[in-house]
C-alpha positions in Angstrom: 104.4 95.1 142.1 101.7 95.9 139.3 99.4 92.9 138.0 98.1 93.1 134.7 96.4 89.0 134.3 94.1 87.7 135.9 94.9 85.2 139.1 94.1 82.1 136.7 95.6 83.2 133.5 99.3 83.7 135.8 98.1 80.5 137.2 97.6 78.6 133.8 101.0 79.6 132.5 103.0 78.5 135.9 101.2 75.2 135.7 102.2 75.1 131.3 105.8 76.0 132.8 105.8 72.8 135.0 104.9 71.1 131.8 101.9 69.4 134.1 98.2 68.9 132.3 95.2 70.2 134.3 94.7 66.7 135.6 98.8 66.4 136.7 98.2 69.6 138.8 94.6 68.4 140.2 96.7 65.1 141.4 99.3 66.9 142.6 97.0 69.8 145.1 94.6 67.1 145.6 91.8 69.0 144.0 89.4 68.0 140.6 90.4 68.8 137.7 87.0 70.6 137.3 88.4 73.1 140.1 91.7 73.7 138.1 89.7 74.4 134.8 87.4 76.8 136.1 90.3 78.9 138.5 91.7 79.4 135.1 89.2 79.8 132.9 87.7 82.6 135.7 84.5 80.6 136.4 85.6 80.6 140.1 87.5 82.6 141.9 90.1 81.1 144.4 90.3 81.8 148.1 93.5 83.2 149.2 94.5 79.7 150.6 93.7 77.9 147.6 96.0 80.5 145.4 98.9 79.7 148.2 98.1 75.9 147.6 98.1 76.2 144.3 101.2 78.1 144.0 102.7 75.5 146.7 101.9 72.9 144.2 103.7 74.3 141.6 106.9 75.4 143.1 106.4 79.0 142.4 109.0 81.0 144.5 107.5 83.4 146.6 107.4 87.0 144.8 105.7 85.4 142.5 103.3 83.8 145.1 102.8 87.5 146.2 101.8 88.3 142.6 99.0 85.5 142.0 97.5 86.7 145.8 97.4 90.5 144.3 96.1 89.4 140.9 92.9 87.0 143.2 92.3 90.4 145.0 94.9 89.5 148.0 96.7 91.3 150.0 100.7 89.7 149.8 102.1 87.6 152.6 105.4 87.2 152.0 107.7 90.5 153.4 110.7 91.3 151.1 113.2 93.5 153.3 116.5 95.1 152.8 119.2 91.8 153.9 121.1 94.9 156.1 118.5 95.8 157.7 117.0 95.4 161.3 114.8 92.7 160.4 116.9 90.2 158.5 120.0 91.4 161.4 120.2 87.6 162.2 120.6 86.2 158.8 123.1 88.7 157.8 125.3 87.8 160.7 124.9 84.3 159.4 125.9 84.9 156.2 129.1 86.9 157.4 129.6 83.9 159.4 130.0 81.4 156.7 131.9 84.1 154.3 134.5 84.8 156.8 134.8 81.6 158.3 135.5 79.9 154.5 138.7 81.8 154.3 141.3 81.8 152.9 139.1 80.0 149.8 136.5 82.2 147.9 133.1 82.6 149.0 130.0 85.4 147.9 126.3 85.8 147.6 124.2 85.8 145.1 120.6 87.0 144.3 118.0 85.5 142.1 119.8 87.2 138.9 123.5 86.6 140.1 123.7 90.1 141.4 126.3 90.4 144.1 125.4 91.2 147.6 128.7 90.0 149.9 131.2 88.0 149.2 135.0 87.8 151.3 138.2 89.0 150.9 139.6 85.7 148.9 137.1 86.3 146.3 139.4 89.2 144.5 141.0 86.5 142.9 138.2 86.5 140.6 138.6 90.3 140.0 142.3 91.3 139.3 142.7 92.4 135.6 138.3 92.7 135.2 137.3 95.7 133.2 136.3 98.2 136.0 132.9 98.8 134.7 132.4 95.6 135.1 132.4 96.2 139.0 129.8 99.0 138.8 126.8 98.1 141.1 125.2 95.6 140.5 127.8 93.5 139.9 126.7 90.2 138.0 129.1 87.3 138.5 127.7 85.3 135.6 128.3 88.4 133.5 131.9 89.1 135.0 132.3 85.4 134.5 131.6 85.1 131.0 132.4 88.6 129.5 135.7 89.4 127.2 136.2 91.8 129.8 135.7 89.8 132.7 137.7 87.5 133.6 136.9 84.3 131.4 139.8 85.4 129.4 141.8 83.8 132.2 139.8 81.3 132.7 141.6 78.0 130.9 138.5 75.7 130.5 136.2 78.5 129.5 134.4 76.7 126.9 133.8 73.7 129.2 132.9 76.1 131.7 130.1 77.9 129.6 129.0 74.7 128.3 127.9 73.8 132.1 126.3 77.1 133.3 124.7 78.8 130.0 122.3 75.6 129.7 121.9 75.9 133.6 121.0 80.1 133.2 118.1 78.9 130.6 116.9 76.2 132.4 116.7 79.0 135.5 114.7 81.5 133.4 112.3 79.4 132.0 111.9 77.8 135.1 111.1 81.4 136.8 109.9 82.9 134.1 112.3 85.7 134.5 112.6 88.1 131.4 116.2 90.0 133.1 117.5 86.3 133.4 116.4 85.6 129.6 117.8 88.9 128.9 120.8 88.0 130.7 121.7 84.6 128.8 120.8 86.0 125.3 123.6 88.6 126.4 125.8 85.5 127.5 125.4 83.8 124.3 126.3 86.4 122.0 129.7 86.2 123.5 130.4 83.1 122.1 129.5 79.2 121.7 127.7 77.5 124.1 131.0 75.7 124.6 131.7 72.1 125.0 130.3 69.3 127.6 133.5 67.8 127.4 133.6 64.1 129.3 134.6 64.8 132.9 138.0 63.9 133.9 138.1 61.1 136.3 140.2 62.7 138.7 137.6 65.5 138.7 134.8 65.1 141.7 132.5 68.2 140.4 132.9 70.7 137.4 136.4 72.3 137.5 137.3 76.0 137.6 140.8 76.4 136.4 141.5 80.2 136.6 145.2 81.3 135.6 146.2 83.7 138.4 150.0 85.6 137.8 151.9 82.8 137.1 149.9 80.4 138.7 146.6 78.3 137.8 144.5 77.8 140.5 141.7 74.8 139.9 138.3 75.0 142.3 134.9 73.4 142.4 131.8 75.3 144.1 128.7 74.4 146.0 125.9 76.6 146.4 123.7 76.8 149.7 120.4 78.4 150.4 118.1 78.9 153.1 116.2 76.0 154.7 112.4 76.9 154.5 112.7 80.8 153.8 109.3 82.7 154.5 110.6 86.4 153.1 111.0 87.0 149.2 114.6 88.5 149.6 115.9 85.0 151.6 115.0 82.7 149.5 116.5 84.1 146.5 120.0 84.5 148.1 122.2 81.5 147.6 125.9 81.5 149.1 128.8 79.9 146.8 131.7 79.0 147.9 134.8 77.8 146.2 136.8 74.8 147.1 140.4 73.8 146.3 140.0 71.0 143.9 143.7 70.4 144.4 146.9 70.6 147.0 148.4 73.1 145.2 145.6 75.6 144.9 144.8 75.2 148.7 148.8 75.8 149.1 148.5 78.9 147.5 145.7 80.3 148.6 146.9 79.9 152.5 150.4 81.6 151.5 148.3 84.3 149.4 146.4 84.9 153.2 149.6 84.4 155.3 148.6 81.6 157.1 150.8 78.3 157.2 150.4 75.1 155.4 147.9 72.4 155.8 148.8 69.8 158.3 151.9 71.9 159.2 152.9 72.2 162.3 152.7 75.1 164.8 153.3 76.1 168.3 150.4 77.3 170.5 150.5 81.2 172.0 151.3 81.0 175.5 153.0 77.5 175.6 151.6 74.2 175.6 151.7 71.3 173.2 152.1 72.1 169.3 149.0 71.4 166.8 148.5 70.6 163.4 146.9 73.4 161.1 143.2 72.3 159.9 
């Protein structure tokens, strides 16, 4: 990680990016004004807890925190490790945990630039018919998502769609300050409008994802989960997003896509005993 600005230059521009004044960050660490001026003008230096403050203050995610520390002569204190390996063992098993166990519905992860790093077997829903270089490493679902060759040609409220996440992507790289991601929704943009913010339809409980599959159209909604409280760089840019049904008929076909029965149908128990309803 090379540093080329000085601790309160970087400092100065992630306060500007919070739109906050020198006072509005001075109320919000509890520090003078004075203090704030002179850490950015280079009249003081900060201590290492001060930058960490500072940065805490401001909502700066943590390679970036890493990045003021080396620019105030710092040594970094937030790890970034591989998410397979040894060290993050536990969190990986957690994640596989909440892929698999969100079958037969769609479910992946995500790094800070949409990269994916897992995802389950439902999610090749997304992928049948997607231009194969499109699937080269790293995979970028809001590319895949949004490109001619991807699969937004199947997708039946595009425009709606892209109207929702393209003001989202630029809110995310000036918020981070992230030149790939600004790279990224310049690319996005030049595919097309911005789309529509169509009025939700009442019968709608979160933005709809209608993607025509075969002969079928199958309609889902998505959350996105993080990590609670992440202390290591590569955590807390993961997110995990998972698809939901948004109707009976998409959660019918995605069980008989999987082989498995019905919701609420009932079946008989290996071994004997009573029969139970599916969940």
């Amino acid at each position: 990680m090379s540093v080329d600005q000085p601790v309160g230059e970087l400092l100065r521009e992630w306060r500007r990016r919070r739109n906050l004044s020198q006072l509005g960050l001075a109320l919000l660490a509890d520090v003078s004004s004075r203090h704030v001026s002179f850490v950015e003008t280079g009249r003081t230096m900060p201590s290492r807890s001060m930058v960490l403050h500072l940065a805490e203050s401001l909502g700066v995610p943590l390679r970036e925190r890493n990045r003021l520390l080396l620019a105030a002569g710092y040594a970094p204190v937030y790890p970034e490790r591989p998410i397979d390996g040894p060290d993050l063992a536990r969190a990986h098993e957690a994640l596989g945990h909440v892929l698999r166990g969100h079958e037969p519905y769609p479910a992946l992860v995500v790094d800070r630039r949409w990269n994916l790093v897992l995802a389950n077997d439902a999610v090749t829903v997304f992928l049948d018919g997607v231009d194969p270089a499109l699937l080269e490493p790293p995979v970028n679902m809001m590319r895949l998502g949004m490109h001619p060759g991807g699969f937004a040609p199947r997708l039946r409220n595009l425009d709606q769609v892209r109207g929702h996440l393209l003001p989202r992507l630029a809110r995310q790289a000036a918020r981070t300050g992230d030149k790939e991601l600004a790279e990224l929704h310049a690319e996005l943009v030049s595919y097309g409008s911005g789309g529509e913010l169509a009025e939700p339809d009442p019968a709608d409980v979160a933005l709809p994802i209608r993607l025509r599959h075969h002969r079928d159209e199958l309609c889902f909604f998505n959350t996105i989960t993080t990590f609670g409280v992440p202390f290591d760089v590569t955590l807390e840019e993961l997110a995990v997003e998972a698809y939901f049904p948004a109707d009976a008929e998409t959660a019918r076909l995605l069980r008989e896509r999987a082989g498995l029965p019905r919701e609420g149908e009932v079946v008989p128990l290996l071994g004997g005993g009573s029969a139970r309803p599916v969940p």
